[in-house]
PDB file of N, CA, C, O and CB in Angstrom:
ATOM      1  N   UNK A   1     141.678 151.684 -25.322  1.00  0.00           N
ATOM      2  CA  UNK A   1     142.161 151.620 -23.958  1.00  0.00           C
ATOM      3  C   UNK A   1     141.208 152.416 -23.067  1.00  0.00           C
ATOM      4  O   UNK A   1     140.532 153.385 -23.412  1.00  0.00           O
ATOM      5  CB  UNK A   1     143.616 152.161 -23.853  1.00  0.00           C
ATOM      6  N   UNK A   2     141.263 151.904 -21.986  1.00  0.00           N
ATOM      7  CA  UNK A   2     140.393 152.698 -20.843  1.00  0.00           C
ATOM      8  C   UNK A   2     140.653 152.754 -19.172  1.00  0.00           C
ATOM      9  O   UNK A   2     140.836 151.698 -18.566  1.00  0.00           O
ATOM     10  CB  UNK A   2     139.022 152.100 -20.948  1.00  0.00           C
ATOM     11  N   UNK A   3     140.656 153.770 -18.620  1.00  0.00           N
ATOM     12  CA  UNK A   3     141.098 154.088 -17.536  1.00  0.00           C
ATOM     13  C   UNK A   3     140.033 154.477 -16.761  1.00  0.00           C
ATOM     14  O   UNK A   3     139.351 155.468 -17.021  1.00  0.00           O
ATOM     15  CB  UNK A   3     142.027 154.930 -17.636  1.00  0.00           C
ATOM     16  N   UNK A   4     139.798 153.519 -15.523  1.00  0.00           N
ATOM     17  CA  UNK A   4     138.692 153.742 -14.736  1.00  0.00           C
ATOM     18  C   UNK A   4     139.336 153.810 -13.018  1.00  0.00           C
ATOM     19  O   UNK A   4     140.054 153.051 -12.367  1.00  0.00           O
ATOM     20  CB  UNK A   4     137.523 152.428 -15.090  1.00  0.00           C
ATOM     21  N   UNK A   5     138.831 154.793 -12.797  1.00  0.00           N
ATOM     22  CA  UNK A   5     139.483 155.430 -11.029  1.00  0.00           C
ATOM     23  C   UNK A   5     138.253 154.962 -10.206  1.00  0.00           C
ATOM     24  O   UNK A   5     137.195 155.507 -10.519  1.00  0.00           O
ATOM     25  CB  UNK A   5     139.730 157.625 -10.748  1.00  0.00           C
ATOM     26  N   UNK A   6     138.218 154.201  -9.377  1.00  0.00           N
ATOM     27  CA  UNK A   6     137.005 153.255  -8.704  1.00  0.00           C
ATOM     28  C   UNK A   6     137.139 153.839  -7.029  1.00  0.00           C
ATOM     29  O   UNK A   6     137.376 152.898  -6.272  1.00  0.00           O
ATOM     30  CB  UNK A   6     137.396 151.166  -8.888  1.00  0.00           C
ATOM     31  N   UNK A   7     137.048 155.017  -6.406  1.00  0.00           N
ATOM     32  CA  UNK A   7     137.463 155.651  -5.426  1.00  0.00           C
ATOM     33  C   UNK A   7     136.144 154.884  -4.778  1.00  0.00           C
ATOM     34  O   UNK A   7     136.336 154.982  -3.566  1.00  0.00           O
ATOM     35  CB  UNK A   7     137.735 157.336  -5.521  1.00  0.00           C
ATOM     36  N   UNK A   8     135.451 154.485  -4.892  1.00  0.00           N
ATOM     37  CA  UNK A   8     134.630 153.347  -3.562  1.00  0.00           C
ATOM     38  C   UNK A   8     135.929 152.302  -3.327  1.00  0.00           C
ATOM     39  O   UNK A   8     136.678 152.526  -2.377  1.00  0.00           O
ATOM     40  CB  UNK A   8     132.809 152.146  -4.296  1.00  0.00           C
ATOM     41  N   UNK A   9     136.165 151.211  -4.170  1.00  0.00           N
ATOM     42  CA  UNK A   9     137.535 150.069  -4.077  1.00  0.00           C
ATOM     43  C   UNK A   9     138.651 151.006  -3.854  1.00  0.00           C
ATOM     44  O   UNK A   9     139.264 150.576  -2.876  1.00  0.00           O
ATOM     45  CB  UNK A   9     137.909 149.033  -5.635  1.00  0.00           C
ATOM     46  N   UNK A  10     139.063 151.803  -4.181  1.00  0.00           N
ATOM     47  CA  UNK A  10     140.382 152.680  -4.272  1.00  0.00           C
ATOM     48  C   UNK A  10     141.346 151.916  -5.012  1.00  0.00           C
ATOM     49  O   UNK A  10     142.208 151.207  -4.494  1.00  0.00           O
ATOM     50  CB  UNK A  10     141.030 153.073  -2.845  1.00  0.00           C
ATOM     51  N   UNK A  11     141.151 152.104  -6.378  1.00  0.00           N
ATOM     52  CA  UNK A  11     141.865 151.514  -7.383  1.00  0.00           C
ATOM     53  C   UNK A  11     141.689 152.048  -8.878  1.00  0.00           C
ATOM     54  O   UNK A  11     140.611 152.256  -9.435  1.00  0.00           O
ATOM     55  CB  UNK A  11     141.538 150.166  -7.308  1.00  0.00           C
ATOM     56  N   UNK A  12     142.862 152.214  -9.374  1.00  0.00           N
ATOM     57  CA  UNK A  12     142.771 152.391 -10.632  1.00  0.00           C
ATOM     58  C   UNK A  12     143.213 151.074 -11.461  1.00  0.00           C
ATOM     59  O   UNK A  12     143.773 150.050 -11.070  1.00  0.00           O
ATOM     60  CB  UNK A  12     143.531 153.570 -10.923  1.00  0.00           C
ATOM     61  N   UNK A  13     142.730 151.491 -12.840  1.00  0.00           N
ATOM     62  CA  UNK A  13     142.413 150.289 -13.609  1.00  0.00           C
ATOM     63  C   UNK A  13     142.788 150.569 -14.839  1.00  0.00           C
ATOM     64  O   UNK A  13     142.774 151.771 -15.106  1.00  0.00           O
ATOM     65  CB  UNK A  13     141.042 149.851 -13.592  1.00  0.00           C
ATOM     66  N   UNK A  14     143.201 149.678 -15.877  1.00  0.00           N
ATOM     67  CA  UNK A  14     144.148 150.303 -17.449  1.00  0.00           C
ATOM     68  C   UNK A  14     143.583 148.934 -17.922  1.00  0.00           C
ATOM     69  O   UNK A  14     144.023 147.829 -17.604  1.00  0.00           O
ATOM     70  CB  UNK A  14     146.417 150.619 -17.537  1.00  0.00           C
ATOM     71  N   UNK A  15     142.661 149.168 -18.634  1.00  0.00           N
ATOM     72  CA  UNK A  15     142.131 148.305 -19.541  1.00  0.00           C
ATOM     73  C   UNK A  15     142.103 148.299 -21.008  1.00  0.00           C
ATOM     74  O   UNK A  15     141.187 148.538 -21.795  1.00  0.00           O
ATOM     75  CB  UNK A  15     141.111 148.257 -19.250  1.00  0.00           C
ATOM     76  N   UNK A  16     144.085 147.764 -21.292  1.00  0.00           N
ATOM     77  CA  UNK A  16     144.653 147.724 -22.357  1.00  0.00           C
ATOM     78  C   UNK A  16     143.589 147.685 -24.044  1.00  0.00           C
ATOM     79  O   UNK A  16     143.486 148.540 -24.923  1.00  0.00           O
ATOM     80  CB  UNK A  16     145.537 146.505 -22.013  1.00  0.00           C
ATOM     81  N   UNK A  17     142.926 146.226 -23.903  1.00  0.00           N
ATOM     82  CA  UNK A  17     142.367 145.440 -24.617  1.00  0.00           C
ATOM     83  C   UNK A  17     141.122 144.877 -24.298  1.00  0.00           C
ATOM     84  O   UNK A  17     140.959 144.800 -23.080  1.00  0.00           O
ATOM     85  CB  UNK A  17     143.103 144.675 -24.808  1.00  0.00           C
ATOM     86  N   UNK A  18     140.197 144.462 -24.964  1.00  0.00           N
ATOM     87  CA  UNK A  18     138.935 144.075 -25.049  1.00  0.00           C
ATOM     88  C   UNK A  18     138.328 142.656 -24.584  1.00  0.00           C
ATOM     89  O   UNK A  18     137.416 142.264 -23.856  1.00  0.00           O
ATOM     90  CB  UNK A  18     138.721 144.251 -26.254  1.00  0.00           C
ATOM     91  N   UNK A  19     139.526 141.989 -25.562  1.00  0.00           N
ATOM     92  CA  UNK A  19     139.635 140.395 -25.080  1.00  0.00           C
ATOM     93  C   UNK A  19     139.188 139.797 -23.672  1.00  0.00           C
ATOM     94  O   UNK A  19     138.633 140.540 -22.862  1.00  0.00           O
ATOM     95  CB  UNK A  19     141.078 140.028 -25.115  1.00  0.00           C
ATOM     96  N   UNK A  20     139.407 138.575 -23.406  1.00  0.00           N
ATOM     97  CA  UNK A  20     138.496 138.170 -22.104  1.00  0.00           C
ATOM     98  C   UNK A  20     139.598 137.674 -21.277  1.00  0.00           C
ATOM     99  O   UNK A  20     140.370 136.911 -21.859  1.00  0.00           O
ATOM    100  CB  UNK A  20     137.201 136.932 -22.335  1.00  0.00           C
ATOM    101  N   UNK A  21     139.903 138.001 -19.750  1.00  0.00           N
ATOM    102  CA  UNK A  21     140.762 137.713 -18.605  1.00  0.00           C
ATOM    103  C   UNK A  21     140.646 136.705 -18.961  1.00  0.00           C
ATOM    104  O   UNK A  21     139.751 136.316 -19.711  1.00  0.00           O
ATOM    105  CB  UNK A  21     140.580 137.994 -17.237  1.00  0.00           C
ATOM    106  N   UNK A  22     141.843 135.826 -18.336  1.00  0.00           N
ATOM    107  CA  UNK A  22     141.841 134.097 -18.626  1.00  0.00           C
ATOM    108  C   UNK A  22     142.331 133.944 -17.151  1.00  0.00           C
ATOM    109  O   UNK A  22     141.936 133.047 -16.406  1.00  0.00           O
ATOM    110  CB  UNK A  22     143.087 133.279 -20.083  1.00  0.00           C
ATOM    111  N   UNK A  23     143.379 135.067 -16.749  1.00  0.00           N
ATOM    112  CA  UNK A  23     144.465 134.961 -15.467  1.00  0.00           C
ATOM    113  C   UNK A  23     144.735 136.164 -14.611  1.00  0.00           C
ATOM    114  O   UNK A  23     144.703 137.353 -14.929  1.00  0.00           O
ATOM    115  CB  UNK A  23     145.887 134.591 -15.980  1.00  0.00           C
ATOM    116  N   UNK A  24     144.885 135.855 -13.977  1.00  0.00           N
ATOM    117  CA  UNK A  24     145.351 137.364 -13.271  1.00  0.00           C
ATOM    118  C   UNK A  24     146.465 137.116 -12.589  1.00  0.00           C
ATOM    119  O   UNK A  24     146.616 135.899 -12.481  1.00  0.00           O
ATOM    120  CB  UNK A  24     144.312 138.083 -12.192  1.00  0.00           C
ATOM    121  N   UNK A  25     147.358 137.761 -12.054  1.00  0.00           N
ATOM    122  CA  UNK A  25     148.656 137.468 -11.512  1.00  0.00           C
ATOM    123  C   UNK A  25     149.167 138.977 -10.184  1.00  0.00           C
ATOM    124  O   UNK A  25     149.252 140.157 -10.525  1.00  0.00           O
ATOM    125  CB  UNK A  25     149.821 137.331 -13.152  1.00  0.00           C
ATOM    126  N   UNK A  26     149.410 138.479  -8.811  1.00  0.00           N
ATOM    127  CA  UNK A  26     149.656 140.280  -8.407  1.00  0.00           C
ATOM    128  C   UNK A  26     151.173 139.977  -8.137  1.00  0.00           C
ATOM    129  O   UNK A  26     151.730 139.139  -7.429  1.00  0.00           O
ATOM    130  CB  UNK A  26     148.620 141.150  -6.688  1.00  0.00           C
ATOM    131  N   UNK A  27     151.755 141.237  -9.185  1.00  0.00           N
ATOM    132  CA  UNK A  27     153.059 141.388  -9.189  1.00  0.00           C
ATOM    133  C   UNK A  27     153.650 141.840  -8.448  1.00  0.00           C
ATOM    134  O   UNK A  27     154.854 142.057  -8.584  1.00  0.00           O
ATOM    135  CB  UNK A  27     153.414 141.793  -9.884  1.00  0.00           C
ATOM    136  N   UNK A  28     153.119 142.060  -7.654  1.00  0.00           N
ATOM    137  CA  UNK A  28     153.434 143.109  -6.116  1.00  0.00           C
ATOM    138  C   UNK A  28     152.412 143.143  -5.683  1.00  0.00           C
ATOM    139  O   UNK A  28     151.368 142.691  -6.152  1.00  0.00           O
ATOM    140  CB  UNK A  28     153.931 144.683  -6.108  1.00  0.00           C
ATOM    141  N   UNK A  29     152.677 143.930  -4.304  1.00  0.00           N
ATOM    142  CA  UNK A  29     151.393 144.045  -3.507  1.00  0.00           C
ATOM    143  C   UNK A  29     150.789 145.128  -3.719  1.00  0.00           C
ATOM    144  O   UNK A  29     151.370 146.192  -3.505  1.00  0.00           O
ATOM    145  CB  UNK A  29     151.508 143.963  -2.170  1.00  0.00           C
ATOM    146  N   UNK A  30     149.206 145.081  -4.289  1.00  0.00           N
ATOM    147  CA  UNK A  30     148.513 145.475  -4.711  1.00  0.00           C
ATOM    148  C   UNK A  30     148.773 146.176  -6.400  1.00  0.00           C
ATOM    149  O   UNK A  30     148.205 147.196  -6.791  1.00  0.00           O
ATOM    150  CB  UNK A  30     148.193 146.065  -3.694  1.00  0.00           C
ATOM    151  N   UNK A  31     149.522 145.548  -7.031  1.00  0.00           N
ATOM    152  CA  UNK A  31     149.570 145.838  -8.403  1.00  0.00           C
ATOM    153  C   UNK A  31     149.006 144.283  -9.238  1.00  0.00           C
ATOM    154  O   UNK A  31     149.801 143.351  -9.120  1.00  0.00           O
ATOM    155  CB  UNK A  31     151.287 146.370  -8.782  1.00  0.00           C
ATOM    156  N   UNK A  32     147.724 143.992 -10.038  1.00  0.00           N
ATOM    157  CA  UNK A  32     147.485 142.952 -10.368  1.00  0.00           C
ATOM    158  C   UNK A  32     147.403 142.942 -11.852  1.00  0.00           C
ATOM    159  O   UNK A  32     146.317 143.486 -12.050  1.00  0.00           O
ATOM    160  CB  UNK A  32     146.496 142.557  -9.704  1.00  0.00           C
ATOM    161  N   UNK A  33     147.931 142.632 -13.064  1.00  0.00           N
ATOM    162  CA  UNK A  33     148.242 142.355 -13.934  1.00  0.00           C
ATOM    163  C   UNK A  33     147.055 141.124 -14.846  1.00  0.00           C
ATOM    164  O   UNK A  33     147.226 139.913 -14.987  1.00  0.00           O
ATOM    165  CB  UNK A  33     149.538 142.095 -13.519  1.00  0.00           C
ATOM    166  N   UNK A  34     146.197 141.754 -15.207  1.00  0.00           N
ATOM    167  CA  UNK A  34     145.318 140.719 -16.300  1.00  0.00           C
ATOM    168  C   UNK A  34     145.619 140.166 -17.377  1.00  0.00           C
ATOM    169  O   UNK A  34     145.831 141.012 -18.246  1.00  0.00           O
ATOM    170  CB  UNK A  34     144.359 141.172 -16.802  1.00  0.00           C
ATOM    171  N   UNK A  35     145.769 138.851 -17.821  1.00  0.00           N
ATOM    172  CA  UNK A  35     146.098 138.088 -18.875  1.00  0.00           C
ATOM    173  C   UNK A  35     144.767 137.548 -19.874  1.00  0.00           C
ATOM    174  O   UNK A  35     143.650 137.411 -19.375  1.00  0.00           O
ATOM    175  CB  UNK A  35     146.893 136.938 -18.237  1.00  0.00           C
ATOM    176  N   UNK A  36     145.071 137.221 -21.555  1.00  0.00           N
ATOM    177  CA  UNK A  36     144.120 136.967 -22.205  1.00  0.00           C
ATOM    178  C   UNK A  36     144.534 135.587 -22.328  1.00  0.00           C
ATOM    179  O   UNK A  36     145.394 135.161 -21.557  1.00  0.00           O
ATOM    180  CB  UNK A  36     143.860 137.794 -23.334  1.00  0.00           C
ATOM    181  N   UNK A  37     143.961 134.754 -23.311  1.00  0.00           N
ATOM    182  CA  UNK A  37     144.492 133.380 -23.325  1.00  0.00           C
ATOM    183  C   UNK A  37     145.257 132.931 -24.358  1.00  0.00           C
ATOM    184  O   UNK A  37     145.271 131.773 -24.776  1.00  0.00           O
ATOM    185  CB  UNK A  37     143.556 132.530 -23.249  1.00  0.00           C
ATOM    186  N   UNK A  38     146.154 134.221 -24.936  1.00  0.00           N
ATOM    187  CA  UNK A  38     147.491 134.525 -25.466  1.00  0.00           C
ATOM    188  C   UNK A  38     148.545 134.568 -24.648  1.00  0.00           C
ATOM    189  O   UNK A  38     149.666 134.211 -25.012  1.00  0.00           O
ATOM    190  CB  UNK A  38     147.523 135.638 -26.058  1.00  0.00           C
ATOM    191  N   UNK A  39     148.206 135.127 -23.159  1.00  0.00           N
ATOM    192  CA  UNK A  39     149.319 135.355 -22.530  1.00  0.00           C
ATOM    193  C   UNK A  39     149.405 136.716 -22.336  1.00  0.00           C
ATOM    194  O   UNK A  39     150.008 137.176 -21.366  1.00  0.00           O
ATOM    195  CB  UNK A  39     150.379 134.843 -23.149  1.00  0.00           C
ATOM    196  N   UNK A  40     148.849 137.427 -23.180  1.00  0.00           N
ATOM    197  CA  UNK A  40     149.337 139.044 -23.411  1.00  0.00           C
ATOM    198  C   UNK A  40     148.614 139.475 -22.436  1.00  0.00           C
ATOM    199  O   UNK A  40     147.565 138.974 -22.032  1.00  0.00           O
ATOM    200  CB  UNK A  40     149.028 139.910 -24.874  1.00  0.00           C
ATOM    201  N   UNK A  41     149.425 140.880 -21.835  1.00  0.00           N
ATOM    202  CA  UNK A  41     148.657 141.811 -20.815  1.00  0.00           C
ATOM    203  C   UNK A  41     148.105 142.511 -21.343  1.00  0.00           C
ATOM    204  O   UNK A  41     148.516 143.118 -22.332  1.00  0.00           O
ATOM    205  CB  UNK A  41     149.221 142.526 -19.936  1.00  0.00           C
ATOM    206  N   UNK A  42     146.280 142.703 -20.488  1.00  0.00           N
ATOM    207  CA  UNK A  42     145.269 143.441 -21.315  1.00  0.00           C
ATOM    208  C   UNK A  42     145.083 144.476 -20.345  1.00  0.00           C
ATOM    209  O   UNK A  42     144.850 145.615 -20.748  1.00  0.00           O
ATOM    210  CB  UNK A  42     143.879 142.639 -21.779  1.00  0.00           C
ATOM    211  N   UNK A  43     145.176 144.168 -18.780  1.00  0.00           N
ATOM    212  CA  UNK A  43     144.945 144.791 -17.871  1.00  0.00           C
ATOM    213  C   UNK A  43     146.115 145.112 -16.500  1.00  0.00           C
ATOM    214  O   UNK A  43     147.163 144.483 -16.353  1.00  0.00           O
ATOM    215  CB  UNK A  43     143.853 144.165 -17.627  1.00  0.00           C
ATOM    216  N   UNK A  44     145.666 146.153 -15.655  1.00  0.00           N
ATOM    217  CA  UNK A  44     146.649 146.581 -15.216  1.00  0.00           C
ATOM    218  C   UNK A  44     145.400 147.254 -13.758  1.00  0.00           C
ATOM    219  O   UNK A  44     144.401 147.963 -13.639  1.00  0.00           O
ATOM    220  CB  UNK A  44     147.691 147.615 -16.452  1.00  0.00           C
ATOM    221  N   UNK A  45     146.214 146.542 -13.042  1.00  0.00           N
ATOM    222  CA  UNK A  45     144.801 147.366 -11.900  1.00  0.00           C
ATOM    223  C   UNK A  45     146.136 147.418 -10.453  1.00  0.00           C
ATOM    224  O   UNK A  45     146.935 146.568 -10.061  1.00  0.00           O
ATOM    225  CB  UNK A  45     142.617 145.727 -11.351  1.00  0.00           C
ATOM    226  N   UNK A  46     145.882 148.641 -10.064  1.00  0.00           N
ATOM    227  CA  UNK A  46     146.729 149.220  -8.739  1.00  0.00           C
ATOM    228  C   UNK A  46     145.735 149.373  -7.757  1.00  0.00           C
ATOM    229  O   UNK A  46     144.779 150.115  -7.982  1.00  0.00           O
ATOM    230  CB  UNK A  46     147.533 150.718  -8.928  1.00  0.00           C
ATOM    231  N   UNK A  47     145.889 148.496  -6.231  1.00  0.00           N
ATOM    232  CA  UNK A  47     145.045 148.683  -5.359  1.00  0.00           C
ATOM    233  C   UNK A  47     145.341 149.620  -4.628  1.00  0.00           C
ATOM    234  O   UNK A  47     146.477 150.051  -4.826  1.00  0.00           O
ATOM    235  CB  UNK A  47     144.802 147.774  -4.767  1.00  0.00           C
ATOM    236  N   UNK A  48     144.577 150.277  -3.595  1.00  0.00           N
ATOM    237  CA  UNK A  48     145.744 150.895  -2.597  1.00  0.00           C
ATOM    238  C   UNK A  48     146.099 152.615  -3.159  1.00  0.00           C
ATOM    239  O   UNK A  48     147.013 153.325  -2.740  1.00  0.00           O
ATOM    240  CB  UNK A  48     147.417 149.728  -2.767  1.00  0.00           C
ATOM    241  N   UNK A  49     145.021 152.988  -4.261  1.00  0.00           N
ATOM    242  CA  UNK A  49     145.900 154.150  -5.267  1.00  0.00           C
ATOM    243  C   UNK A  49     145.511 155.430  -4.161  1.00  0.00           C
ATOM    244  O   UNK A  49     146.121 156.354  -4.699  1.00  0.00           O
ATOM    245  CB  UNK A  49     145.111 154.457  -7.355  1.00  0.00           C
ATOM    246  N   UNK A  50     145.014 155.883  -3.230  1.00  0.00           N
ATOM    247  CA  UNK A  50     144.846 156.839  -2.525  1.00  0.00           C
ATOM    248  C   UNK A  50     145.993 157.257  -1.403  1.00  0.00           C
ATOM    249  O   UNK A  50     146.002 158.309  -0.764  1.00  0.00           O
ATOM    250  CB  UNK A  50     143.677 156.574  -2.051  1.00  0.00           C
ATOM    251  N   UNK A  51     146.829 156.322  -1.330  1.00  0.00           N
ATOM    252  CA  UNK A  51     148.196 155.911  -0.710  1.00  0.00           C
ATOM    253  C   UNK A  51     149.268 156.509  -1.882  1.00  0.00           C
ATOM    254  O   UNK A  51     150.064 157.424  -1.669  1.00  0.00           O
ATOM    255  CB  UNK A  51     148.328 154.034  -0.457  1.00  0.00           C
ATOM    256  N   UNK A  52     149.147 155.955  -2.870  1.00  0.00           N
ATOM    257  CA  UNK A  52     150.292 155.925  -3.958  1.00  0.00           C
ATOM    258  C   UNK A  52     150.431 157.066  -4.596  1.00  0.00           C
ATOM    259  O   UNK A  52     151.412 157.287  -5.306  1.00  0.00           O
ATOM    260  CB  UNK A  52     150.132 154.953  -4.996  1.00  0.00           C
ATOM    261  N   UNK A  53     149.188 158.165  -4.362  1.00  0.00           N
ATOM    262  CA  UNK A  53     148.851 159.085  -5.444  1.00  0.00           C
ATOM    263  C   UNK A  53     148.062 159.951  -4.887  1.00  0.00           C
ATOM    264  O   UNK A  53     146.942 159.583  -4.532  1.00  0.00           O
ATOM    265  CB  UNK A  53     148.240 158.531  -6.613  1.00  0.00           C
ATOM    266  N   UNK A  54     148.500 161.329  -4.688  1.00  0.00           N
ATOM    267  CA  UNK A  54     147.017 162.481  -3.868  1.00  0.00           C
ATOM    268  C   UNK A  54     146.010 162.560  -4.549  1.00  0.00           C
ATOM    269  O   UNK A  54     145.810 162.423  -5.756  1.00  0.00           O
ATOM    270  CB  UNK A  54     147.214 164.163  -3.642  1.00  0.00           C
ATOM    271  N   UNK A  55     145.230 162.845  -3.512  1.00  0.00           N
ATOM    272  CA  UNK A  55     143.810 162.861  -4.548  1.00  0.00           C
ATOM    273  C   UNK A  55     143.800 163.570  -5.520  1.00  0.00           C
ATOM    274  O   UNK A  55     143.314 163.179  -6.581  1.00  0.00           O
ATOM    275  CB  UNK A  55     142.588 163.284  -4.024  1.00  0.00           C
ATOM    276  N   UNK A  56     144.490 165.116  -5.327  1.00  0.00           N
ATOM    277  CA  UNK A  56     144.171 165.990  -6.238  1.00  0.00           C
ATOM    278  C   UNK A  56     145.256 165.786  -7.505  1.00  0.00           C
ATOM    279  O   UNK A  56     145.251 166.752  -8.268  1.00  0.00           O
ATOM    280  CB  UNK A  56     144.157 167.406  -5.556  1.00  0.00           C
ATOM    281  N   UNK A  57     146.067 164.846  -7.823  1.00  0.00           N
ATOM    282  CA  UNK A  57     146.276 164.206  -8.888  1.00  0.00           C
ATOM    283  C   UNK A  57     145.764 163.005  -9.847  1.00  0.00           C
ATOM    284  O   UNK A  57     146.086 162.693 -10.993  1.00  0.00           O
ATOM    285  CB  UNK A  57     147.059 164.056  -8.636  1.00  0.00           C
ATOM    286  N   UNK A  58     144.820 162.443  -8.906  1.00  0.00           N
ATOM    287  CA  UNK A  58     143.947 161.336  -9.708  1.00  0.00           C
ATOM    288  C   UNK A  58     142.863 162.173 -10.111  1.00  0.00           C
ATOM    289  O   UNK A  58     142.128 161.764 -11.010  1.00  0.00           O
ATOM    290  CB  UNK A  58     143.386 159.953  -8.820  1.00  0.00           C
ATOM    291  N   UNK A  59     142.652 163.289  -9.579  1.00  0.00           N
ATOM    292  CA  UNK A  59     141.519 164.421 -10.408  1.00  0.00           C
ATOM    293  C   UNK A  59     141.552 164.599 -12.010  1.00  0.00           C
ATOM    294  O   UNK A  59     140.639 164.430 -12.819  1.00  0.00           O
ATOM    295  CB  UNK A  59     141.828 166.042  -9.875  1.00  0.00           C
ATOM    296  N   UNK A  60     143.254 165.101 -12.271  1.00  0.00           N
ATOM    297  CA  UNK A  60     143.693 165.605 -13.212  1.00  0.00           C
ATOM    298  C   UNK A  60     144.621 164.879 -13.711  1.00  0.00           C
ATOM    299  O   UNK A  60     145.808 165.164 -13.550  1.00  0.00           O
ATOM    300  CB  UNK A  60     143.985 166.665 -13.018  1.00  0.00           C
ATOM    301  N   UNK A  61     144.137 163.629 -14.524  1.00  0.00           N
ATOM    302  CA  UNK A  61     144.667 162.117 -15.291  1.00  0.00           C
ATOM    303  C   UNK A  61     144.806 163.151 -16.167  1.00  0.00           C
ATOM    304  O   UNK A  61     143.932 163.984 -16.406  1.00  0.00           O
ATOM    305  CB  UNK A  61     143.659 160.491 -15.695  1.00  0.00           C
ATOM    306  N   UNK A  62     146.512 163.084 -16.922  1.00  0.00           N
ATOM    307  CA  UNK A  62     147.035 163.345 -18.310  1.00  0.00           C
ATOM    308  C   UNK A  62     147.254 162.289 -19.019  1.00  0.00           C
ATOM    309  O   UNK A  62     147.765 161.241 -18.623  1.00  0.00           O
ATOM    310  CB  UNK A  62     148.176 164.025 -18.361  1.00  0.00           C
ATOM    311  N   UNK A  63     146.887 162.530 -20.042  1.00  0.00           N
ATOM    312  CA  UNK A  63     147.500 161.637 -21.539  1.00  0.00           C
ATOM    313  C   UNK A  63     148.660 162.202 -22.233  1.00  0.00           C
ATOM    314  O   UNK A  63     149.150 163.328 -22.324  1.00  0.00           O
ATOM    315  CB  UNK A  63     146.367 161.589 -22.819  1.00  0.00           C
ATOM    316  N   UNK A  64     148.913 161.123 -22.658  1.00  0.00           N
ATOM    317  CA  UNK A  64     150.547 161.774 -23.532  1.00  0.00           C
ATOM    318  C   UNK A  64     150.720 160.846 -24.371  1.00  0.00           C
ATOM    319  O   UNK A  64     151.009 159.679 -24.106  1.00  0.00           O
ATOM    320  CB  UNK A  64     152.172 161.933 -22.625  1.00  0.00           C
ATOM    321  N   UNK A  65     150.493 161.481 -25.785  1.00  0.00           N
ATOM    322  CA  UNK A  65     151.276 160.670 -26.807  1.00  0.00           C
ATOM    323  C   UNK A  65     152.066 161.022 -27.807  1.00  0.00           C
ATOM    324  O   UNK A  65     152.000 161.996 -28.557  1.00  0.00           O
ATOM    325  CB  UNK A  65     150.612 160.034 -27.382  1.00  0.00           C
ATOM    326  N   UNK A  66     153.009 159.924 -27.740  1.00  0.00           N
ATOM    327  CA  UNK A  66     154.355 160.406 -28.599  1.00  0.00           C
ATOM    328  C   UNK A  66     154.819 159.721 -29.921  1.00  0.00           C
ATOM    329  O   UNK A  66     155.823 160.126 -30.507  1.00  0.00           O
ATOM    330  CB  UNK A  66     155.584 160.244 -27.706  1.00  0.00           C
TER     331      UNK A  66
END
């Protein structure tokens, strides 16, 4: 998995899986959802994230696993 913060676009990005986009779909406004040609979600991209989120929390991305 990989998480890329694109502060030129202002967007973050969750790039589940490796596989190749087939689709994309926006489930809301500015949340867009990438598909493989399974169907399965590989990707996950939020436009707009400087709005949604202070800066000085997209600084300091936590992981958590349980």
């Amino acid at each position: 998995m990989r998480i890329k913060v694109d502060e030129a676009s202002d967007a973050l990005y969750f790039r589940l899986d490796e596989s190749q986009i087939v689709e994309s779909e926006e489930i809301q406004p500015g949340v867009i959802l990438d598909y493989n040609a399974e169907g399965k979600t590989i990707g996950i991209e939020i436009l707009g994230i400087k709005k949604r989120i202070p800066p000085e929390e997209l600084k300091r991305l936590q992981f958590e696993t349980v």
